[in-house]
N, C-alpha and C positions, 0 to 999 in steps of 0.2 A: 501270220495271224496269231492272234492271243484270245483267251475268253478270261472273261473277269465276271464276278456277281455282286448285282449291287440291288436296293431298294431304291423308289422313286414314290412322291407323294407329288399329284397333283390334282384338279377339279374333280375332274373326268373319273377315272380311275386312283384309288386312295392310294395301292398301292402297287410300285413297280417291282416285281422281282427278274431280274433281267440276267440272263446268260448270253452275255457280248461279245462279238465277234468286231476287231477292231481294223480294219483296214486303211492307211494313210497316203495321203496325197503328199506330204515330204518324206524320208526316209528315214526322219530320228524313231528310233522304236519307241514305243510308248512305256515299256519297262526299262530302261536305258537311256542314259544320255551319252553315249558311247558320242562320238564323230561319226557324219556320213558323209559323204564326197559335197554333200549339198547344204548341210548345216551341221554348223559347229555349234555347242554348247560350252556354259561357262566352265563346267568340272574337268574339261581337259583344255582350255583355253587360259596359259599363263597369265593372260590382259584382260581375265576376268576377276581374277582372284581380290579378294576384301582389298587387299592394300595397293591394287593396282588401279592408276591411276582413269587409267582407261576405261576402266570397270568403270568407274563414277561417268563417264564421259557417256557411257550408251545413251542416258538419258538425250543430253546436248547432242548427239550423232543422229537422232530419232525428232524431236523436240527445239529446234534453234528457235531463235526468236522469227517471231513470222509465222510460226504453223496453229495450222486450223484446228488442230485436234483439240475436241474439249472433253474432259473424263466425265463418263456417265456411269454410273450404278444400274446394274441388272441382276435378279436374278438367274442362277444356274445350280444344275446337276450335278455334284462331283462322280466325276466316270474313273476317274486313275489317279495316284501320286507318285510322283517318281524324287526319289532321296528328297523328300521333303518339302522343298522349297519347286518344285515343276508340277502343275495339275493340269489335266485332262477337265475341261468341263462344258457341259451343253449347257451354252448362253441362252437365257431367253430375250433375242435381240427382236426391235423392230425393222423395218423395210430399209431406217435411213443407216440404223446404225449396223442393219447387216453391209452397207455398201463403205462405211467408215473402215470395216475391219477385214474388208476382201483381200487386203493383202497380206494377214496372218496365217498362220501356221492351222493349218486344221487336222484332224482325220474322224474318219466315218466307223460309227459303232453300230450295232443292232443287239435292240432287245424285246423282250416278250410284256406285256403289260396283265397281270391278274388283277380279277374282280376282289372286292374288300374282303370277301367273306369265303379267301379260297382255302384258307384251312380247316371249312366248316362245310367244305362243300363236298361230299363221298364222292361227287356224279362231276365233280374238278374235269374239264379237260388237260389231259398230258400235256406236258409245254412243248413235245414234238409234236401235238396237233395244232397248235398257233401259231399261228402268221407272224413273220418277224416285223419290228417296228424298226427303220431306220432312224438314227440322227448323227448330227453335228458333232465333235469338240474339237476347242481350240486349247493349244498348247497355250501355257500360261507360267508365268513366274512371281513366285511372290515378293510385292517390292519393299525394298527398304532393308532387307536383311541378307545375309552370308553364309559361306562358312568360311572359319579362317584359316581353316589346313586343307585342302582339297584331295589330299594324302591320306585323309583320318581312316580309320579301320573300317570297312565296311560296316561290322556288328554293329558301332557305334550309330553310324547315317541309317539303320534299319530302324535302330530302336524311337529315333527322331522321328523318320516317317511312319513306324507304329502311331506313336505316341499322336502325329497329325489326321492321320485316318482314322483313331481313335474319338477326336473331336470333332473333326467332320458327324461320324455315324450321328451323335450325338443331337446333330438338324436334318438325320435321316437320308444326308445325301445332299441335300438341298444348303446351297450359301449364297451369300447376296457378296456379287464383286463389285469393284470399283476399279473400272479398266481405266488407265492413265495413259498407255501410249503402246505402241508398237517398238518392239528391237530389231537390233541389226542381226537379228535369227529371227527374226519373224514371234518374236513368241509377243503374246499380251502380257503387258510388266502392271500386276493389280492389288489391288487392299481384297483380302475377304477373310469376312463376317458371318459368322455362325450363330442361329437363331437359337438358344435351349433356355429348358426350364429358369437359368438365372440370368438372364437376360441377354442380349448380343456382346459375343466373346471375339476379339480381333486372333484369327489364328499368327499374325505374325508375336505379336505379343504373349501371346500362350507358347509357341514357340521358345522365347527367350526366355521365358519363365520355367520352362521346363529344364533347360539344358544349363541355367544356373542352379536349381535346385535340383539337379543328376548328377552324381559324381562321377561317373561313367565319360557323362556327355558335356561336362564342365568346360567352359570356353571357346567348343565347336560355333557357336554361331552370333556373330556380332549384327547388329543395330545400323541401319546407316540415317 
């Protein structure tokens, strides 16, 4: 189990302050992309790495000519990041396209939903008096990009996924993916887009832009 705290902005309720409790249906930790007996990840998988050939090949292993999958745009939640390039996120799917993505990688979160005005409100109920709210996320990878040392210094991969969790806050949580297909780990390989004040920011793109203007983080993540 893990707890994580995040904001959530929807209709209903403006705002989410949520203390999540995450429990998964595959075994990758959701802080961790370690190896489990059941899915491997690309950070300890030599045939994932930027210059391997095979890496480029998940695509064509998931995707040959002939398949039905067609990429749709949805919004979701961001619930977790893991070393940057791996998010946690509740999709807001419909009926068909919850049955498109049944055979991705999920796990189960729970959190608490407050009224707009809970830090105005003295007579607030405690959040151990609220009812937990269950949802969805699907493990996800952001596509088109790397790292190119999978060896690099942890500090380094921390200050990256700052920097992405960073941008995320910035749409409160909320980002609009564009699912492309399912991997050979089950994970969703997708584009996402961050809603702020100067208009829709491509986090893979901000990404690159960061770690060439980091000296720190210079050259860690390539473009595919």
């Amino acid at each position: 189990m893990h707890s994580t705290t995040s904001q959530k902005r929807d209709k209903n309720r403006q705002y989410r302050l949520s203390t999540a409790s995450t429990s998964q249906t595959f075994t990758c930790d959701l802080d961790d992309d370690r190896p489990s007996p059941r899915i491997q990840t690309d950070n300890n998988d030599p045939g994932t790495h930027s210059n391997s050939p095979r890496y480029k090949g998940i695509v064509r292993s998931r995707l040959g000519s002939g398949s039905k999958f067609t990429p749709f745009t949805v919004k979701g939640f961001l619930v977790s990041i893991n070393k940057s390039l791996t998010y946690d996120i509740d999709l807001q799917l419909d009926e068909e396209q919850t049955v498109v993505l049944s055979g991705a990688q999920t796990s189960s979160y729970s959190y608490h939903d407050y009224p707009t005005d809970h830090l105005r409100n003295p007579d607030f109920t405690p959040l151990s008096e609220l009812s937990a709210i269950h949802g969805t996320c699907f493990r996800c990878r952001l596509k088109g990009i790397n790292f190119t040392d999978n060896d690099a210094p942890i500090w380094k991969v921390n200050k990256i996924t700052i920097f992405a969790k960073q941008l995320t806050d910035r749409g409160n949580g909320w980002v609009t993916c564009t699912v492309h297909q399912i991997d050979q780990y089950h994970r969703l390989i997708i584009d996402i887009q961050v809603t702020t004040t100067e208009g829709e920011l491509s986090v893979k793109e901000q990404l690159l832009q960061y770690v060439n203007n980091n000296k720190d983080c210079g050259g860690m993540l390539s473009g595919m």
